[in-house]
matplotlib code that plots the C-alpha trace (Angstrom):
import matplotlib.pyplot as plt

x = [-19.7, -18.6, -15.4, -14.7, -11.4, -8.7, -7.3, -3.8, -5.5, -5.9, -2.6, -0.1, -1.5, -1.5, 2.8, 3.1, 1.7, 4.5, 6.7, 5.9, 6.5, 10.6, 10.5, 8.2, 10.6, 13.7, 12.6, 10.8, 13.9, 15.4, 13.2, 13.7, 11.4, 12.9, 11.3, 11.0, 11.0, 8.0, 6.2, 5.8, 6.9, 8.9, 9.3, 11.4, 12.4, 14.1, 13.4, 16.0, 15.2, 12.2, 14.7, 14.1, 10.5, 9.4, 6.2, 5.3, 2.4, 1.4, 2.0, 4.4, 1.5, 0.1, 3.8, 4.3, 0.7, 0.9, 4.7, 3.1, 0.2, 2.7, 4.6, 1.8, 0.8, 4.1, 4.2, 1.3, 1.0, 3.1, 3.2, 6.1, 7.7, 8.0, 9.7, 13.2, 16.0, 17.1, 13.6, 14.0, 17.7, 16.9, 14.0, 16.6, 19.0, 16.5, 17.4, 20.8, 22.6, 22.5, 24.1, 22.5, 20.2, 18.2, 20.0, 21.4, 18.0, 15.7, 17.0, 17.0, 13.3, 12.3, 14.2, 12.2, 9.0, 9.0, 7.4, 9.3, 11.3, 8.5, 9.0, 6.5, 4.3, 1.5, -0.7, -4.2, -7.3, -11.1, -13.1, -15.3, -12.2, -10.8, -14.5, -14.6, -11.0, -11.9, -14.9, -12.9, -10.5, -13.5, -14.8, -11.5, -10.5, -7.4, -5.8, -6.6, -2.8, -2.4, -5.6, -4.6, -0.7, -2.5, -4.1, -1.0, 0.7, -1.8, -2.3, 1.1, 2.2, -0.5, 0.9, 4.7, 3.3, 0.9, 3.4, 5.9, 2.7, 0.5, 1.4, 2.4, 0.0, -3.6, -2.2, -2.2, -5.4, -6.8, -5.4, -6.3, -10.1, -9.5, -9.6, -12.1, -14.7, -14.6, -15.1, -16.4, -15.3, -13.5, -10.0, -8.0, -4.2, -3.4, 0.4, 0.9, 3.2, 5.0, 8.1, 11.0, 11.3, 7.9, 8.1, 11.6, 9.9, 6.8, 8.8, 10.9, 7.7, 6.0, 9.7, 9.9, 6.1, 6.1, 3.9, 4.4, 4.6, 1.2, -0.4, 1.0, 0.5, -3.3, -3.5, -2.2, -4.6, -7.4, -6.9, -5.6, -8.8, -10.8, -8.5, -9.1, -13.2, -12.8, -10.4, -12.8, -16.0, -13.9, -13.0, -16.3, -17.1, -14.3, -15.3, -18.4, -17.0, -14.1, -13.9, -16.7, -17.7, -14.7, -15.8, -19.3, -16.9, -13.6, -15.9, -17.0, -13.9, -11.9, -10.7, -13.2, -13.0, -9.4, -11.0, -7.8, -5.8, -8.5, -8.1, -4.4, -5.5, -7.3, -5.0, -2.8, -0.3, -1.0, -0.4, -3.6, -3.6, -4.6, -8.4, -9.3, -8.0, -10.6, -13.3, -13.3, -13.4, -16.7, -17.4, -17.0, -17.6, -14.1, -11.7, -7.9, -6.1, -7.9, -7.8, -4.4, -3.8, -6.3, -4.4, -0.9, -2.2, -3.5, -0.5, 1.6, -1.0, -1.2, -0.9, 2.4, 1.1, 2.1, 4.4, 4.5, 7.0, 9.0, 11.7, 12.2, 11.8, 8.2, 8.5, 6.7, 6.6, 8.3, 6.9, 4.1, 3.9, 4.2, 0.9, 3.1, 4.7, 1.2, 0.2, 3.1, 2.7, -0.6, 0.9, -1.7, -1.8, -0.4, -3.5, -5.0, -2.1, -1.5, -5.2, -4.6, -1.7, -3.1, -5.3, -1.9, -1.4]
y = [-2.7, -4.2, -3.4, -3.8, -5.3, -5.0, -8.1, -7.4, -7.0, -4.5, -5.2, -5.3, -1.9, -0.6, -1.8, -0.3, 3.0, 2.8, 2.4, 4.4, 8.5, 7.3, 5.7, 8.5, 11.3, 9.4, 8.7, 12.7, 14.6, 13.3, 13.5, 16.7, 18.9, 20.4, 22.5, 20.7, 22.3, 21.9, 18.8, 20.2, 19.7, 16.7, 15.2, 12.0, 10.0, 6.8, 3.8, 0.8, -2.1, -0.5, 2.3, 5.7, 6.6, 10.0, 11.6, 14.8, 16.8, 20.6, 22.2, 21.6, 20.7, 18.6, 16.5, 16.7, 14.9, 12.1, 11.4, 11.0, 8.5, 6.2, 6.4, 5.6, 2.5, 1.0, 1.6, 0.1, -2.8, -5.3, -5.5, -3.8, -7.2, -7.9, -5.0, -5.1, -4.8, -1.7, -0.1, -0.3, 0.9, 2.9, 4.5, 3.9, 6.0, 9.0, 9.0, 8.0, 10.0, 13.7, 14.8, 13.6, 16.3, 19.0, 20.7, 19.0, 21.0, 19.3, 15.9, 16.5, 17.6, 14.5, 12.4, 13.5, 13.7, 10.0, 7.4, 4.9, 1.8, -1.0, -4.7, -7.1, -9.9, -11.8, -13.3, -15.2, -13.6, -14.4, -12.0, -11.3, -9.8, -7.9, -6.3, -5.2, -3.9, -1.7, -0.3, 0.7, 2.4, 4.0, 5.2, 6.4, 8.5, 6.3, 3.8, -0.2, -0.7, 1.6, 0.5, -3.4, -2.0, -0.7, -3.9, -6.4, -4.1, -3.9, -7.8, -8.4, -6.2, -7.9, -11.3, -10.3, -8.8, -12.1, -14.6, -13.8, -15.0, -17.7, -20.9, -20.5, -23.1, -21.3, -18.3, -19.6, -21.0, -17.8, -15.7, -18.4, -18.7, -14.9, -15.7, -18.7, -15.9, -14.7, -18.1, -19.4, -17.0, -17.5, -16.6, -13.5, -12.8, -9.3, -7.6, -6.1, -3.5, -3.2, -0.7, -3.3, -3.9, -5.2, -7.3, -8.8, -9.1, -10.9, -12.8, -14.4, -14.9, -16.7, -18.7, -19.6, -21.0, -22.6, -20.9, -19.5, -15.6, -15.1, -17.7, -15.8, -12.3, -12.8, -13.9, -11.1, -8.8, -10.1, -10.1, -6.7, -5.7, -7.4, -6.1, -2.4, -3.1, -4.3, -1.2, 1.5, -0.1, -0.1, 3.7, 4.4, 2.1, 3.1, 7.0, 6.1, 5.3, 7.7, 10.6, 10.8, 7.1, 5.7, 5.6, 3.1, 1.0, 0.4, -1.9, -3.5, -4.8, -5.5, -2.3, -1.1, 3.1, 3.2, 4.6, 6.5, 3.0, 2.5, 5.7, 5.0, 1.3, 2.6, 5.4, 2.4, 4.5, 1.1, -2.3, -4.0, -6.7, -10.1, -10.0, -6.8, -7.0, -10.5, -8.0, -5.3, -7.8, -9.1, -5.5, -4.0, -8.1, -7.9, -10.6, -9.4, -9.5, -6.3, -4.6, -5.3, -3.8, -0.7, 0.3, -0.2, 2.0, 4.7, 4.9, 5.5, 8.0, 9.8, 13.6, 15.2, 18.1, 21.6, 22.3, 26.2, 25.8, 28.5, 25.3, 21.7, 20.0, 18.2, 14.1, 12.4, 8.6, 7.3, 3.3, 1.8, 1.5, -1.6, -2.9, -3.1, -0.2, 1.5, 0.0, 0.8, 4.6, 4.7, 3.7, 2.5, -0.3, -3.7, -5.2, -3.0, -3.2, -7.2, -7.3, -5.1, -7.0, -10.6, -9.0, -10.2, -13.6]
z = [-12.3, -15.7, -16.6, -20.4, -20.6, -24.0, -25.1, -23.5, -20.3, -17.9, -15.5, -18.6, -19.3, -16.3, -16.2, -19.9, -18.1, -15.9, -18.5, -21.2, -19.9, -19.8, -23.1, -24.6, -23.4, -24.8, -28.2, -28.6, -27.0, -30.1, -32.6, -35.0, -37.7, -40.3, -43.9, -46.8, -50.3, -51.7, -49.5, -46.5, -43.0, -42.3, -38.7, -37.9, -34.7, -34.4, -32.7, -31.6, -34.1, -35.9, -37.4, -38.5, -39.3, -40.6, -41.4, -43.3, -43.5, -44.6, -41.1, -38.5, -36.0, -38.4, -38.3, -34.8, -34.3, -37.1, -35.5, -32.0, -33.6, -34.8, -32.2, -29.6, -31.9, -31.8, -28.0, -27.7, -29.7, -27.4, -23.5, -22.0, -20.8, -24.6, -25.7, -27.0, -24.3, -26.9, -26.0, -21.9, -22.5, -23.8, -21.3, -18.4, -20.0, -19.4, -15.8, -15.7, -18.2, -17.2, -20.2, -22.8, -23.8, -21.4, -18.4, -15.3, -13.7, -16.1, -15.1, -11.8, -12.0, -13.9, -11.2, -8.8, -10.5, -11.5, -9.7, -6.4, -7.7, -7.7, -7.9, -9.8, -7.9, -10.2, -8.4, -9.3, -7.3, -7.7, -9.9, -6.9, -4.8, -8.1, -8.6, -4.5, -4.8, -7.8, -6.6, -3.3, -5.4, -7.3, -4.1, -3.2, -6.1, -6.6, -9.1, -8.3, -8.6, -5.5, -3.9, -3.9, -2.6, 0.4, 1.4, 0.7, 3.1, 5.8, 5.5, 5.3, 8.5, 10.5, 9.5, 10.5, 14.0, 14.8, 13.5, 16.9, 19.3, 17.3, 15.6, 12.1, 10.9, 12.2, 11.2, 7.7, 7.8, 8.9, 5.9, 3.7, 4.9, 4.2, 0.1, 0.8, 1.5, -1.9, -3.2, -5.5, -8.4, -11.5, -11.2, -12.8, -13.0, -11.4, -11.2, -7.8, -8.5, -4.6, -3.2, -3.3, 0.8, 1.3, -2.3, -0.5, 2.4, 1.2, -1.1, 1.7, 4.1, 1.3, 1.0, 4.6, 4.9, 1.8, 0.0, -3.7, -3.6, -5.8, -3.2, -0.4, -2.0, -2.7, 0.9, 2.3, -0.3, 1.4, 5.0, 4.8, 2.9, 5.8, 8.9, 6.9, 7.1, 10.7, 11.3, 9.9, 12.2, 15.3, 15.2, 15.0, 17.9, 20.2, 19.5, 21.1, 24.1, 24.6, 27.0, 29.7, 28.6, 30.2, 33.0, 32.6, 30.3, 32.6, 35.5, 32.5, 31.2, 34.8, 35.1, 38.1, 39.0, 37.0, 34.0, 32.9, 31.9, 29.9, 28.2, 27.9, 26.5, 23.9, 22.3, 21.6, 24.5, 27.4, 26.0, 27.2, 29.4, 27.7, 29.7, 29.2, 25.8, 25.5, 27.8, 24.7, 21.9, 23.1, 23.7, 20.5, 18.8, 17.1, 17.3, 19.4, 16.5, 14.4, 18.2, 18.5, 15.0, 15.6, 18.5, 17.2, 14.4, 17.1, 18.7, 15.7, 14.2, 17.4, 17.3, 19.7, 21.9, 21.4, 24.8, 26.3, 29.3, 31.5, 32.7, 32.0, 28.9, 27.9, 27.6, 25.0, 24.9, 22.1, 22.6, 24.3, 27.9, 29.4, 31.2, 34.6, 34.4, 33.6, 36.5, 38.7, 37.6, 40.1, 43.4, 44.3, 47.5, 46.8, 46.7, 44.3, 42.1, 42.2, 41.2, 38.1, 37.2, 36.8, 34.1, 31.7, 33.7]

ax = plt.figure().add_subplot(projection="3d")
ax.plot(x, y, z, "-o")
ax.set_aspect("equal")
plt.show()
């Protein structure tokens, strides 16, 4: 796909876009028409710095459009992060002054109508990872801005979860080889437009391994766009086997005849022991980390049953179950229970 891009580039558009429906609404709410005798129709707004500007035309709809021309080309002809501070004052003042024009209703509907707080992050990716991201959000009927939030997220959560059980040092060098797939490639400065706890978050991660928040951001861009591919392949995989399948699968991975912790293992409800969990990465020939991930994400996507009881009050797990206690829950002999349980050791 060639993407045809205008010389203030495509991510300073797509933060004026963010910008503009607050300024827009601050600058027409006060804009007025009025009758002229014998020129026309005459309609004016003003504009911190640039002033009053008016424009007048036989019709009223004829004014109303020439004012919102000008207006737009004004807008438009800087990046937001060059405005005047008059100009974003302005804007701001659209949400936090109820009672400067329209009812406390209309505010309140605008307020809840306009888009989360997002914080900034520019970070340098190759074209190659920019072009598969776009086309991803193509596929997905969605904006690249929200496509490339997605996959910092999912890369960074996966980071924040492995970084309590492997060595800070190979995790970084897997999450870099992560951007070394997409080389070589010219470079292109993208703004990832985040919600303010996961920019804080990334920003202090980044901090705390040394590594500059573009550097860290891009990183975590495109191991979360590879953990997502691995993600989608293994939920067509595990499907295969669930249910009935269980069953030829469990003596496979250690788990002999007790085909229902395997059930348990993968709904992401039974943490798997460490063998089995190395048993169902050759298995399904993905590495324990994107298992790990696919069934944390099963468990917290998991559906609560529908309860019809006469007494007593239905339980639903709230965590994961421990692989002992999963164990524990079979009372089964001591042998047969030891056995299961140095599956972890």
């Amino acid at each position: 796909m060639n993407l045809a891009l205008d010389p203030m580039g495509t991510a300073e558009g797509r933060a004026m876009l963010d910008q503009l429906p607050e300024l827009y609404f601050a600058i027409l709410k006060n804009t007025y028409i009025e009758q002229q005798t014998g020129s026309g129709i005459r309609c004016s707004f003003e504009l911190p710095v640039l002033g009053k500007r008016t424009k007048t035309a036989p019709t009223a709809r004829d004014a109303i459009r020439a004012v919102l021309v000008e207006l737009s080309e004004i807008l438009t002809r800087t990046p937001s992060h060059e405005w005047p501070s008059g100009w974003r004052s302005l804007a701001l003042s659209v949400s936090s002054d109820s009672g400067n024009g329209g009812s406390r209703q209309d505010v309140e509907a605008r307020r809840h109508q306009s888009k989360a707080r997002q914080f900034t992050i520019g970070v340098t990716m190759p074209i190659k990872l920019r072009s598969a991201l776009q086309s991803i959000a193509d596929q997905q009927s969605t904006s690249f801005a929200e496509a490339a939030r997605q996959f910092v997220s999912v890369g960074f959560e996966d980071f924040d979860d492995r970084s309590f059980s492997e060595g800070s040092e190979e995790l970084l060098s897997a999450f870099t080889a992560e951007v070394g797939k997409w080389q070589p490639s010219d470079t292109e400065q993208i703004m990832l437009r985040l919600v303010p706890h996961l920019a804080v978050r990334l920003r202090s991660a980044a901090k705390e391994y040394r590594r500059s928040a573009s550097e860290f951001g891009v990183m975590c861009l495109a191991h979360g766009l590879a953990l997502q591919t691995q993600l989608v392949e293994l939920e067509q995989k595990v499907a295969a086997v669930r249910g009935a399948a269980t069953r030829k699968l469990a003596p496979k991975v250690g788990l002999g005849r007790h085909a229902a912790l395997l059930s348990g293992i993968l709904a992401g409800s039974i943490a798997p022991p460490r063998k089995v969990l190395e048993h169902l990465g050759d298995v399904f020939a993905a590495p324990r980390f994107a298992l790990a991930a696919f069934f944390k994400r099963s468990f917290e996507s998991r559906s609560v049953p529908a309860f019809k009881a006469d007494s007593g009050k239905p339980q639903v797990f709230r965590s994961v179950t421990s692989w002992e206690d999963a164990v524990k829950s079979l009372n089964l002999p001591a042998d047969q229970a030891r056995e299961l349980l140095q599956l972890d050791e």
